[in-house]
CHARMM-style PDB file with segment names, atoms N, HN, CA, C and O in Angstrom:
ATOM      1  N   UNK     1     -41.040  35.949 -41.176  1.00  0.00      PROA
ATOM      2  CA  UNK     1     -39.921  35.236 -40.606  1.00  0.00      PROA
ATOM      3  C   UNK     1     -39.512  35.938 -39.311  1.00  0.00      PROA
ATOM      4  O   UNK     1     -39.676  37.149 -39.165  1.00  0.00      PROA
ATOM      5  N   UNK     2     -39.027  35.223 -38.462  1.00  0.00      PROA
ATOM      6  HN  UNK     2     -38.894  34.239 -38.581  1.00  0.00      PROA
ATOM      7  CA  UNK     2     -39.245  35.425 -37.210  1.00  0.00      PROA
ATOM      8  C   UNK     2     -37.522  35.556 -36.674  1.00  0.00      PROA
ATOM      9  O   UNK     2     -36.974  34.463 -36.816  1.00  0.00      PROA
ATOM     10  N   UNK     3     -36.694  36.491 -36.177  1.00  0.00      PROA
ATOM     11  HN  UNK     3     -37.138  37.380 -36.062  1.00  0.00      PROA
ATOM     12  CA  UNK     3     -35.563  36.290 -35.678  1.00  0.00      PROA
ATOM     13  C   UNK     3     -35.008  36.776 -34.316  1.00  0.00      PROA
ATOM     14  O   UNK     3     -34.963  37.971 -34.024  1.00  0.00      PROA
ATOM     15  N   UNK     4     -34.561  35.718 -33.450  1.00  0.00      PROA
ATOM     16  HN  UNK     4     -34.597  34.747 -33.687  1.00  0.00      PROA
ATOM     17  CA  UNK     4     -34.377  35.731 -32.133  1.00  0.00      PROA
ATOM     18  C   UNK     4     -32.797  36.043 -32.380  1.00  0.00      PROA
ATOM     19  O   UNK     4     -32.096  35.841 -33.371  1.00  0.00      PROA
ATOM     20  N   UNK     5     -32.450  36.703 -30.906  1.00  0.00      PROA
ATOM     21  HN  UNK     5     -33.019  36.867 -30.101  1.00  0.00      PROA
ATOM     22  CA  UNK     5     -31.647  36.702 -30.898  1.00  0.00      PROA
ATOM     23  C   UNK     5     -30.682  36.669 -29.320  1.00  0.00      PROA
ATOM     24  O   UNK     5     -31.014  37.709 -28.750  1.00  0.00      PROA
ATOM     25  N   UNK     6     -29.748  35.980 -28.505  1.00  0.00      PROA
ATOM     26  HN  UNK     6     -29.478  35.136 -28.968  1.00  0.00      PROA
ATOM     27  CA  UNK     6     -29.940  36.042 -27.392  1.00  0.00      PROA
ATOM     28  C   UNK     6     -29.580  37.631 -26.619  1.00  0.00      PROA
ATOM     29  O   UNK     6     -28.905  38.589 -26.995  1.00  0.00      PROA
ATOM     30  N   UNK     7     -30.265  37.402 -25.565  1.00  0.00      PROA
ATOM     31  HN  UNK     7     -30.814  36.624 -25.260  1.00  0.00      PROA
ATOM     32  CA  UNK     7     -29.933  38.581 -24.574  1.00  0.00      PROA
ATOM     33  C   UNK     7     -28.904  39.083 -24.504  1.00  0.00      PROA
ATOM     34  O   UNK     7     -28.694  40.286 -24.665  1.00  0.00      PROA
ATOM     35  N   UNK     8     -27.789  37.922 -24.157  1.00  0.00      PROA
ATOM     36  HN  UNK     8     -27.960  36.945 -24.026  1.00  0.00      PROA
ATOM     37  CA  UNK     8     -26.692  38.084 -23.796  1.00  0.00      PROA
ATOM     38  C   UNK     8     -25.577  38.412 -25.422  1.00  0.00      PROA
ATOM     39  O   UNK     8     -24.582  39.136 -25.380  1.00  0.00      PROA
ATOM     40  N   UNK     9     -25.878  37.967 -26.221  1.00  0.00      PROA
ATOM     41  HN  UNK     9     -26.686  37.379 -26.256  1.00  0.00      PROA
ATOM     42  CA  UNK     9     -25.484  38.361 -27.469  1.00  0.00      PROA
ATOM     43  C   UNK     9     -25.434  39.963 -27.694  1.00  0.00      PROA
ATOM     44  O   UNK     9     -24.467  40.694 -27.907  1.00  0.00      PROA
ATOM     45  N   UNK    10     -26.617  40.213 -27.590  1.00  0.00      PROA
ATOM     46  HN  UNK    10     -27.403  39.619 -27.418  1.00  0.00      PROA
ATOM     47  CA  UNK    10     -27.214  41.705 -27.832  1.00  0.00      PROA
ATOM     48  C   UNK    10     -26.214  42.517 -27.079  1.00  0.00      PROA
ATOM     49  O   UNK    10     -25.440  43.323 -27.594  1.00  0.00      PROA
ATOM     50  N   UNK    11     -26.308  42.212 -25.738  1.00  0.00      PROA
ATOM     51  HN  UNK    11     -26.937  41.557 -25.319  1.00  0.00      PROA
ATOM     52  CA  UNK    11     -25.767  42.766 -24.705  1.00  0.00      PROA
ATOM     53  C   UNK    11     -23.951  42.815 -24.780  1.00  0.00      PROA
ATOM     54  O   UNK    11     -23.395  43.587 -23.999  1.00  0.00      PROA
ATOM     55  N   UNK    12     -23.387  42.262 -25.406  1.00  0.00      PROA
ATOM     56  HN  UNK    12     -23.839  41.634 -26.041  1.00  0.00      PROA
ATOM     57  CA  UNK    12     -22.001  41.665 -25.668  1.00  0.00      PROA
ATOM     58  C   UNK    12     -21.520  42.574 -26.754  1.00  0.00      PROA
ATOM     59  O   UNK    12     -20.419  43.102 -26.909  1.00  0.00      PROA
ATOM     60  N   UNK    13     -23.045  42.649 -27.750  1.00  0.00      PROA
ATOM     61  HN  UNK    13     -23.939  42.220 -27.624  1.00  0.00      PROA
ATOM     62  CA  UNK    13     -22.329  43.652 -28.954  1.00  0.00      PROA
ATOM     63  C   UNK    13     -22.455  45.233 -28.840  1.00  0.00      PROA
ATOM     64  O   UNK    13     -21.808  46.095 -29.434  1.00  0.00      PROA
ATOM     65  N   UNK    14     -23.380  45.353 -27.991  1.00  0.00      PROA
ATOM     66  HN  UNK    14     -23.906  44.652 -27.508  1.00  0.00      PROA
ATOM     67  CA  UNK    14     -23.387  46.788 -27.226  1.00  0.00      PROA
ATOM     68  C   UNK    14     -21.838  47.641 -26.347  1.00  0.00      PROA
ATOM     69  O   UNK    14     -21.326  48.760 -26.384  1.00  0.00      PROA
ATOM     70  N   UNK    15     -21.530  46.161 -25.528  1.00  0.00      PROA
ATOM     71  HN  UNK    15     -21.946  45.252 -25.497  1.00  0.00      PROA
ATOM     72  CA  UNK    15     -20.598  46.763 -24.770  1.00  0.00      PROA
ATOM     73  C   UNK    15     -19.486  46.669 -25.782  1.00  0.00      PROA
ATOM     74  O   UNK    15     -19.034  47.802 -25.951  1.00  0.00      PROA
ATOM     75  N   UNK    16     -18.788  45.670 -26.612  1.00  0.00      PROA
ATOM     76  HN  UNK    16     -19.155  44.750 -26.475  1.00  0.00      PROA
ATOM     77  CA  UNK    16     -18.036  45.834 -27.687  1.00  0.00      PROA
ATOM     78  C   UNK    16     -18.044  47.428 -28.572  1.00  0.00      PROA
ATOM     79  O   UNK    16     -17.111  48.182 -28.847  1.00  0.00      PROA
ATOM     80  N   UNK    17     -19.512  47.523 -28.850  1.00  0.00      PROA
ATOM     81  HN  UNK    17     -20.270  46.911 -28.627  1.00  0.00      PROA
ATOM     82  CA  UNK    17     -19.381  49.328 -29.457  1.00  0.00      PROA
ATOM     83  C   UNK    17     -19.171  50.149 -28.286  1.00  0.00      PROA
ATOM     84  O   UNK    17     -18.410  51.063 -28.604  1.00  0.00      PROA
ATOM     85  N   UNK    18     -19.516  50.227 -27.052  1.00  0.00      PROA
ATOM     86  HN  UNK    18     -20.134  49.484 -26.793  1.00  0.00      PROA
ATOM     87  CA  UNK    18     -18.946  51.121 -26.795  1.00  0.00      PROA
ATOM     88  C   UNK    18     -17.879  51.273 -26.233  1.00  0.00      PROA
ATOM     89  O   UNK    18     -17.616  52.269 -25.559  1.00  0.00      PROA
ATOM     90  N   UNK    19     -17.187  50.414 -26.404  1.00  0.00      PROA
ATOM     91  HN  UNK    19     -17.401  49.605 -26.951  1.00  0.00      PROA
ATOM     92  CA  UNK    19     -15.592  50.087 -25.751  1.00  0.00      PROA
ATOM     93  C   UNK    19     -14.709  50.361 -27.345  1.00  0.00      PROA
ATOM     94  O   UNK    19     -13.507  50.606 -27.435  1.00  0.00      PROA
ATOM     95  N   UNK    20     -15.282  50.288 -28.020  1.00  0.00      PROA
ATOM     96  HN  UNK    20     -16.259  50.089 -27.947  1.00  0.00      PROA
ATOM     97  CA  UNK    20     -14.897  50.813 -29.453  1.00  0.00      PROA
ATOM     98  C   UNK    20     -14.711  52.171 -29.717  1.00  0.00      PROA
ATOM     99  O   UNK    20     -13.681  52.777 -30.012  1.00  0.00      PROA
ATOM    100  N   UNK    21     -16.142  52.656 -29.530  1.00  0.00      PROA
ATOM    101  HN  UNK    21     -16.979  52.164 -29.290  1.00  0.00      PROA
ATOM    102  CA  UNK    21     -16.291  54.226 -29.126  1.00  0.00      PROA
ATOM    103  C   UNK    21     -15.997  54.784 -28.561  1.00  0.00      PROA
ATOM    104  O   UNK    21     -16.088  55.874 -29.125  1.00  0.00      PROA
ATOM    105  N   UNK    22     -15.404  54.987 -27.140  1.00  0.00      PROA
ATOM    106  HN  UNK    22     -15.330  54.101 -26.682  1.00  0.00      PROA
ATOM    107  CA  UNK    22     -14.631  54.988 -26.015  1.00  0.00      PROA
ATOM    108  C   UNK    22     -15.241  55.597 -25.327  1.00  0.00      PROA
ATOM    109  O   UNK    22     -14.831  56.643 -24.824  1.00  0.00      PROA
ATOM    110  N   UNK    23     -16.900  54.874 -25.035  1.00  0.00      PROA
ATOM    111  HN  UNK    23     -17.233  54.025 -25.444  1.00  0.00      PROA
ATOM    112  CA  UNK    23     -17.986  55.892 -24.144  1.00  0.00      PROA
ATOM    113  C   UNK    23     -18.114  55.067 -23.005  1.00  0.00      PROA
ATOM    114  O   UNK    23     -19.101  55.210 -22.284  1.00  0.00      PROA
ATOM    115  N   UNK    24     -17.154  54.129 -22.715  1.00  0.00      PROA
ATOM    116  HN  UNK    24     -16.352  54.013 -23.301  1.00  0.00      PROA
ATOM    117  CA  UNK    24     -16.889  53.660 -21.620  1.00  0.00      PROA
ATOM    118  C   UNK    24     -15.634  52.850 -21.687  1.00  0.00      PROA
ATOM    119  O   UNK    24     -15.383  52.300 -22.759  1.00  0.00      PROA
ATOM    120  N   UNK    25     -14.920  52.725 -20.811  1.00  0.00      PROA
ATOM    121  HN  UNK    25     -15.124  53.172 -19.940  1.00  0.00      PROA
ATOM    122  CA  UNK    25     -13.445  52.767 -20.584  1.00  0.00      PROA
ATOM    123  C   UNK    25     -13.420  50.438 -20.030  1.00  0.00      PROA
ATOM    124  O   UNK    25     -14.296  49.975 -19.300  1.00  0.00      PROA
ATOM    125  N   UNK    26     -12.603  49.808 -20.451  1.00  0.00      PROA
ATOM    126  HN  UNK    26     -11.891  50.185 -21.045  1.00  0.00      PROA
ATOM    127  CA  UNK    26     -12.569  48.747 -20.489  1.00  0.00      PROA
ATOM    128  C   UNK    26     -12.462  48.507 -18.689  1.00  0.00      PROA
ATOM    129  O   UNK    26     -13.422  47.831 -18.318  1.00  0.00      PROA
ATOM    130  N   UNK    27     -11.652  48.853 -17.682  1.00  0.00      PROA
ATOM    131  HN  UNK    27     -10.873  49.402 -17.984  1.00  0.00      PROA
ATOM    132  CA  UNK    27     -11.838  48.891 -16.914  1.00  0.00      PROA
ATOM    133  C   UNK    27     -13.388  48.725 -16.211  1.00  0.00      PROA
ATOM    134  O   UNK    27     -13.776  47.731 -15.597  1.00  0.00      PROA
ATOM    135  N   UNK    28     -14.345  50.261 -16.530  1.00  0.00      PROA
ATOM    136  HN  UNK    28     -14.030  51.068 -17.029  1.00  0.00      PROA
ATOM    137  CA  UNK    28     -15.671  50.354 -16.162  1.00  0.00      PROA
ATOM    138  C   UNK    28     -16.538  48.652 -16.959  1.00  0.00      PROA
ATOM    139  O   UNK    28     -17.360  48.024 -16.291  1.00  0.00      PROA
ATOM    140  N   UNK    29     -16.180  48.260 -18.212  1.00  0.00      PROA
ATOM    141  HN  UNK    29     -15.513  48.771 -18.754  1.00  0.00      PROA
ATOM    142  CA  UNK    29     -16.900  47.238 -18.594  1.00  0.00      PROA
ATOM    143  C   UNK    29     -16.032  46.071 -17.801  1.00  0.00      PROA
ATOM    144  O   UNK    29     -16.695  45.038 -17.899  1.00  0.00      PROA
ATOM    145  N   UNK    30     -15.455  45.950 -17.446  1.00  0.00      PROA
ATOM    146  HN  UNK    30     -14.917  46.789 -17.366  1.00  0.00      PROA
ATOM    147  CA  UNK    30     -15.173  44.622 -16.336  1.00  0.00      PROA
ATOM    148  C   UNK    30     -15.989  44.950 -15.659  1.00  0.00      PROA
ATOM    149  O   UNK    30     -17.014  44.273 -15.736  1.00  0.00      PROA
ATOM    150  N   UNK    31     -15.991  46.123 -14.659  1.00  0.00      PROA
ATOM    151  HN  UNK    31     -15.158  46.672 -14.596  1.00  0.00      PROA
ATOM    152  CA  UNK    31     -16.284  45.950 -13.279  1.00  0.00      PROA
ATOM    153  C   UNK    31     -17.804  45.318 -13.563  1.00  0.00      PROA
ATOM    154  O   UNK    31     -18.094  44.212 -13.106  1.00  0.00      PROA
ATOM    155  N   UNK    32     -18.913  46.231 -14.485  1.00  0.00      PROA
ATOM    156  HN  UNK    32     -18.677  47.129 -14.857  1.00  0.00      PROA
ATOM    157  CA  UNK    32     -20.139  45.830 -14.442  1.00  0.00      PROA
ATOM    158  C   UNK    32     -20.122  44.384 -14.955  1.00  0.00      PROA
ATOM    159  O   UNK    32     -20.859  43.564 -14.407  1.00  0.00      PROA
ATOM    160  N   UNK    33     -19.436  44.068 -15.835  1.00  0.00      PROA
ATOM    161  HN  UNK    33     -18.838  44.734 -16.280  1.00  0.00      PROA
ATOM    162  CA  UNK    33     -19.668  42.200 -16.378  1.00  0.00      PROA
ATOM    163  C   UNK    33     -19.603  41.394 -14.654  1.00  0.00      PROA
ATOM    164  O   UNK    33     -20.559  40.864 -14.090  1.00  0.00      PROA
ATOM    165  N   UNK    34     -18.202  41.523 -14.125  1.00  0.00      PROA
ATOM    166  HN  UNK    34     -17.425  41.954 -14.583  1.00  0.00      PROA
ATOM    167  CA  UNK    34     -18.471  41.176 -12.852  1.00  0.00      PROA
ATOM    168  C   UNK    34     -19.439  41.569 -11.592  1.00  0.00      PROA
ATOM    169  O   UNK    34     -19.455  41.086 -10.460  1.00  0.00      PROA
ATOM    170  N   UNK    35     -20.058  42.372 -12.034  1.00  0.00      PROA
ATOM    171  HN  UNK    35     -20.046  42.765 -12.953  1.00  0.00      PROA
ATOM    172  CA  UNK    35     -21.437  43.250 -10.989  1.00  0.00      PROA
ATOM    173  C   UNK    35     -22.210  41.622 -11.458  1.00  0.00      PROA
ATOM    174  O   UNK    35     -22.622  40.768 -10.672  1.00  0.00      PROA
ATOM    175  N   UNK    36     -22.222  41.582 -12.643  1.00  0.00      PROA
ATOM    176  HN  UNK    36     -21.887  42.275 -13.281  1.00  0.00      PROA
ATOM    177  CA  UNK    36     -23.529  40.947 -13.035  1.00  0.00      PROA
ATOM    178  C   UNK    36     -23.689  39.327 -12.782  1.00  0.00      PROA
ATOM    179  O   UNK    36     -24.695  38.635 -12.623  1.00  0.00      PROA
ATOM    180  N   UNK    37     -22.209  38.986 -12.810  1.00  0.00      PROA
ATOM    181  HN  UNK    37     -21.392  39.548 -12.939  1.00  0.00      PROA
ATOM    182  CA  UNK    37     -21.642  37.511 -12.642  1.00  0.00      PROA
ATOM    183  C   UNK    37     -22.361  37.364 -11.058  1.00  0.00      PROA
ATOM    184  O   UNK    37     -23.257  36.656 -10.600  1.00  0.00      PROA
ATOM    185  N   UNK    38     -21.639  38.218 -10.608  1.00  0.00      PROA
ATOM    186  HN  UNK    38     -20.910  38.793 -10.980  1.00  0.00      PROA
ATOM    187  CA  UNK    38     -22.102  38.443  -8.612  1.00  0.00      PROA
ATOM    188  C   UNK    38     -23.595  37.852  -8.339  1.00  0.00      PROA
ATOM    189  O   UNK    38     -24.050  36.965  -7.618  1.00  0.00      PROA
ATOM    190  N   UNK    39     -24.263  39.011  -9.502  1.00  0.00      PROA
ATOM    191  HN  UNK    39     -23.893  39.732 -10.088  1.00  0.00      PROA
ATOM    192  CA  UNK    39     -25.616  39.455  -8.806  1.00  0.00      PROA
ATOM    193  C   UNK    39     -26.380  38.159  -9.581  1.00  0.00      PROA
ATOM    194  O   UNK    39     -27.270  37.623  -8.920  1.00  0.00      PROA
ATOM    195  N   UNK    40     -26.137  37.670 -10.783  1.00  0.00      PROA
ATOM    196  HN  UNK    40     -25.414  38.105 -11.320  1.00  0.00      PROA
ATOM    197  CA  UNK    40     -26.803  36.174 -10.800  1.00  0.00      PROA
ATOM    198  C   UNK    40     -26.752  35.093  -9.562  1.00  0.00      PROA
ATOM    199  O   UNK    40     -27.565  34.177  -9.437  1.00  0.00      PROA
ATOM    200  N   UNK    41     -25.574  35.377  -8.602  1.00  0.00      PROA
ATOM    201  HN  UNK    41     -24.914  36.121  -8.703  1.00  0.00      PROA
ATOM    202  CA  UNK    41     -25.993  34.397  -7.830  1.00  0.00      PROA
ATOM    203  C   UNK    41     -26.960  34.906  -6.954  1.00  0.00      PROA
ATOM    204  O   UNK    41     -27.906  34.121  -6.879  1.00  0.00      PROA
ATOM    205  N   UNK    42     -27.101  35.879  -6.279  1.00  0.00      PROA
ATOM    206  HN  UNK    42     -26.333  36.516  -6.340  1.00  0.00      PROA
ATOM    207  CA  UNK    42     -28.057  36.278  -5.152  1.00  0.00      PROA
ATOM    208  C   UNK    42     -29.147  36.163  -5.650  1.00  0.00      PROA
ATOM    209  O   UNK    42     -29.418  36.102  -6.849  1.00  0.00      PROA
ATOM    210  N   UNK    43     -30.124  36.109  -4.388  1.00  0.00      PROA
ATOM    211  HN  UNK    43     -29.903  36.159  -3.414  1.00  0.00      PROA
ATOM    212  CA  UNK    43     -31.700  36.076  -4.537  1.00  0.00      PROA
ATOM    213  C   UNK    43     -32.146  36.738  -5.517  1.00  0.00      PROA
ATOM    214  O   UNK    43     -32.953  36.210  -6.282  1.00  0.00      PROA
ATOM    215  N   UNK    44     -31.689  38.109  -5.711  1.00  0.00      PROA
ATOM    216  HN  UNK    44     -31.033  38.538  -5.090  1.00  0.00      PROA
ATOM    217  CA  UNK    44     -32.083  39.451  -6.923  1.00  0.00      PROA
ATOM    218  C   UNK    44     -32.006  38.691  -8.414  1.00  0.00      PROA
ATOM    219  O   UNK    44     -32.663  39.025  -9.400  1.00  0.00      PROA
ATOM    220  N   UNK    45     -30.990  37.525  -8.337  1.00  0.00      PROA
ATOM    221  HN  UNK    45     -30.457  37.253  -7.536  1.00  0.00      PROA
ATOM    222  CA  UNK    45     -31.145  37.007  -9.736  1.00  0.00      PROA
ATOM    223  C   UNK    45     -32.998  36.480 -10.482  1.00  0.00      PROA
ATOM    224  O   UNK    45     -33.282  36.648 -11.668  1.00  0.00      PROA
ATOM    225  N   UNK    46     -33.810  35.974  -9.618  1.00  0.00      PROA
ATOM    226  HN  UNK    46     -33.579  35.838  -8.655  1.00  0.00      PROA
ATOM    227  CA  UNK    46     -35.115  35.844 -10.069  1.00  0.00      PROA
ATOM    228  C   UNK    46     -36.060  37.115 -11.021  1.00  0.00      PROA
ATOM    229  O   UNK    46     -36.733  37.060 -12.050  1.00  0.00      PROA
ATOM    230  N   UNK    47     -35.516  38.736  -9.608  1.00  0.00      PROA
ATOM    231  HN  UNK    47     -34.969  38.781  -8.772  1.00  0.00      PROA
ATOM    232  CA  UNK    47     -36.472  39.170  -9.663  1.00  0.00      PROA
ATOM    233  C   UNK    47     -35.557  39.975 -11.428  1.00  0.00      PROA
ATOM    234  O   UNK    47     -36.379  40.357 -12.261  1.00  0.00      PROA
ATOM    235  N   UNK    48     -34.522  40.096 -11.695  1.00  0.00      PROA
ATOM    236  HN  UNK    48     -33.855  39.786 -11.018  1.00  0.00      PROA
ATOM    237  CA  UNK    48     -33.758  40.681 -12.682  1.00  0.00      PROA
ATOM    238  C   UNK    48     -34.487  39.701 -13.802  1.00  0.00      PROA
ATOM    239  O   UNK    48     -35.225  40.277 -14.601  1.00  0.00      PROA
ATOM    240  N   UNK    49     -34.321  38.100 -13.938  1.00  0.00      PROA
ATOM    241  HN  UNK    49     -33.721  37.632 -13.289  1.00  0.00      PROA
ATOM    242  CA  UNK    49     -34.649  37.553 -14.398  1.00  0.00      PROA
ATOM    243  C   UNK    49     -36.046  37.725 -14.897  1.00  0.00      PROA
ATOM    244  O   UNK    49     -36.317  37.436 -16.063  1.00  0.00      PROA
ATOM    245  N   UNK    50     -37.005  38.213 -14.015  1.00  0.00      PROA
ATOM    246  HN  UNK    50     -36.785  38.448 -13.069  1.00  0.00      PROA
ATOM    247  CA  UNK    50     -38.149  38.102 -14.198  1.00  0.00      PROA
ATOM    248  C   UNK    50     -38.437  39.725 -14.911  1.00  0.00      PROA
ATOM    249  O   UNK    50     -39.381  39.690 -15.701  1.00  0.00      PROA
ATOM    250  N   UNK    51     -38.041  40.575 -14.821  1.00  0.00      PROA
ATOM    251  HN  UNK    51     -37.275  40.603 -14.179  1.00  0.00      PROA
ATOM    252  CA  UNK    51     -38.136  41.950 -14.999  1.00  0.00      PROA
ATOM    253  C   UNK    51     -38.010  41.900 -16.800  1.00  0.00      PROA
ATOM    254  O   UNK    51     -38.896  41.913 -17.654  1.00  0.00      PROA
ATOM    255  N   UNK    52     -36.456  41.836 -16.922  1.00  0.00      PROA
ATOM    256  HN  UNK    52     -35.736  41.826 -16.228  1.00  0.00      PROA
ATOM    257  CA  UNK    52     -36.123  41.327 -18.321  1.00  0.00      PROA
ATOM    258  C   UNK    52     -36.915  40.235 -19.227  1.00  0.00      PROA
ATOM    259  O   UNK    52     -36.584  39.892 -20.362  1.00  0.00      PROA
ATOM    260  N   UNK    53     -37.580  39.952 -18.787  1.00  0.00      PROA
ATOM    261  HN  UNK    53     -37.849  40.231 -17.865  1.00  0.00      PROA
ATOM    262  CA  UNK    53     -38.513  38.471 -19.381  1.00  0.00      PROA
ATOM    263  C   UNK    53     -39.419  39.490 -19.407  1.00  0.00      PROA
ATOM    264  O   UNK    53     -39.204  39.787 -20.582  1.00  0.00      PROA
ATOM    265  N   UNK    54     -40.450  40.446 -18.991  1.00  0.00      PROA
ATOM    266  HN  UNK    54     -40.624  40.204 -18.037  1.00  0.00      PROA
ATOM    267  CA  UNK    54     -41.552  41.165 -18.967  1.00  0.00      PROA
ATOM    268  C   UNK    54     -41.076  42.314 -20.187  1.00  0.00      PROA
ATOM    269  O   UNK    54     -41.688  42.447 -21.247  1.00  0.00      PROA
ATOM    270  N   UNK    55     -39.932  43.054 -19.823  1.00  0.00      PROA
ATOM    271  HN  UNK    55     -39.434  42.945 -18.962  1.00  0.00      PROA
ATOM    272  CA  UNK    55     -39.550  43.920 -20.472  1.00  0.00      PROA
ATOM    273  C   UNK    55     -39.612  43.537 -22.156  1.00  0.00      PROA
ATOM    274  O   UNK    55     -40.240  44.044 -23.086  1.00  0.00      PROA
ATOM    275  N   UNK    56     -38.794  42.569 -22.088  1.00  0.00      PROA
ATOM    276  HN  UNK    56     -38.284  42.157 -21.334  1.00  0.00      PROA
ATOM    277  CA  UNK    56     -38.713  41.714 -23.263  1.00  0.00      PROA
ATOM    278  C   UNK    56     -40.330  41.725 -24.204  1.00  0.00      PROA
ATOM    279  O   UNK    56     -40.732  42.244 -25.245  1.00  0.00      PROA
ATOM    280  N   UNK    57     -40.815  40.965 -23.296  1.00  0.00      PROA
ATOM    281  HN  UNK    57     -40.488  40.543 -22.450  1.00  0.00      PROA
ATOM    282  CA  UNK    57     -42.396  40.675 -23.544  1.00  0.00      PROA
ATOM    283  C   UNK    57     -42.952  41.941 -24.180  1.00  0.00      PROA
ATOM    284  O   UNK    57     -43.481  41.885 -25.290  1.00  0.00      PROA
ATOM    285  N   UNK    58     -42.876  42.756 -23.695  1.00  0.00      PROA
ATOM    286  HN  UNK    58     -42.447  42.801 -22.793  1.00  0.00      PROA
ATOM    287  CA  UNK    58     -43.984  44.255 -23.450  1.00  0.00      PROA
ATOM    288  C   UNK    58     -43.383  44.617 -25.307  1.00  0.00      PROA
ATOM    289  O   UNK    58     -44.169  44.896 -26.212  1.00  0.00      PROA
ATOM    290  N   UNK    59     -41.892  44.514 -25.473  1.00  0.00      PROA
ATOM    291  HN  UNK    59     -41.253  44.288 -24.738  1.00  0.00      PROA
ATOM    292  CA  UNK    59     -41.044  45.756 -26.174  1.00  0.00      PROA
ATOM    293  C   UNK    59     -42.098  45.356 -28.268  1.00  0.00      PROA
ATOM    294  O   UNK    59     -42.207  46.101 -29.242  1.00  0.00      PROA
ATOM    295  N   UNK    60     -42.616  43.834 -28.021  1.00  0.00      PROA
ATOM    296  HN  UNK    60     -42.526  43.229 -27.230  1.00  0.00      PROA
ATOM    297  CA  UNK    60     -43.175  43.884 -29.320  1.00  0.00      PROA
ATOM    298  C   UNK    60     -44.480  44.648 -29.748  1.00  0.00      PROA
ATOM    299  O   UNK    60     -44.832  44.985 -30.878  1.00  0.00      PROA
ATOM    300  N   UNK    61     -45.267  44.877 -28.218  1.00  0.00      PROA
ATOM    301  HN  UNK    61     -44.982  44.603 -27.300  1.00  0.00      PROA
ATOM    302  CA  UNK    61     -46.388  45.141 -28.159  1.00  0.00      PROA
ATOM    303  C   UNK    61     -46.339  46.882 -28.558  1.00  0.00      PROA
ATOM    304  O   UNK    61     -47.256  47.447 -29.155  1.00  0.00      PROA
ATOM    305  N   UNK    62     -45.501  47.333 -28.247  1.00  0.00      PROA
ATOM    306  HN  UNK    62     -44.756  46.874 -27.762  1.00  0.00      PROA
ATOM    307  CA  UNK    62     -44.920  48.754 -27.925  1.00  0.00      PROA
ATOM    308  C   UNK    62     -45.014  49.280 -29.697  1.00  0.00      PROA
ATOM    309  O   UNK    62     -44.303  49.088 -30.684  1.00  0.00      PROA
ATOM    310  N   UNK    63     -46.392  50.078 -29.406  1.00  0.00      PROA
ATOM    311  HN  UNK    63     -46.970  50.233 -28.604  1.00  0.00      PROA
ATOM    312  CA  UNK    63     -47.101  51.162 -30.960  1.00  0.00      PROA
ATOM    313  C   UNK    63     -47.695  50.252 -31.774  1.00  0.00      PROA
ATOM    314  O   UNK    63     -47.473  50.170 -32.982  1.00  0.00      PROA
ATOM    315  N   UNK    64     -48.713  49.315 -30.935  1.00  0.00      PROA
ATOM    316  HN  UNK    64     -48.894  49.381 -29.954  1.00  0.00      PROA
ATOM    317  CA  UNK    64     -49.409  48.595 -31.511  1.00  0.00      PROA
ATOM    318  C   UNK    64     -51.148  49.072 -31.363  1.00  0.00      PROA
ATOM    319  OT1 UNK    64     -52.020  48.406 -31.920  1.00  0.00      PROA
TER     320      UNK     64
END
């Protein structure tokens, strides 16, 4: 059985723990959520897009 889960999910429950943990300060997690809002619009959004899609790809293959 096979379970997906989204990027952005993953990514949501990460920053939740560590805003829990207090290994980063709520302030610092705005600024980067809005880094990221930004940087989806510019050109860089493809190549991020495309990086994370590879990364993604590679991480099942990884100690095979």
């Amino acid at each position: 059985m096979e379970i997906t889960i989204s990027l952005v999910v993953l990514l949501a429950v990460v920053v939740v723990l560590l805003l829990r943990f207090k290994a980063v300060g709520a302030g610092a997690a705005v600024v980067v959520a809005l880094f990221g809002f930004y940087l989806a619009g510019t050109d860089a959004a493809d190549t991020v897009n495309q990086l994370v899609t590879d990364f993604t790809h590679a991480v099942p293959g990884i100690g095979r």
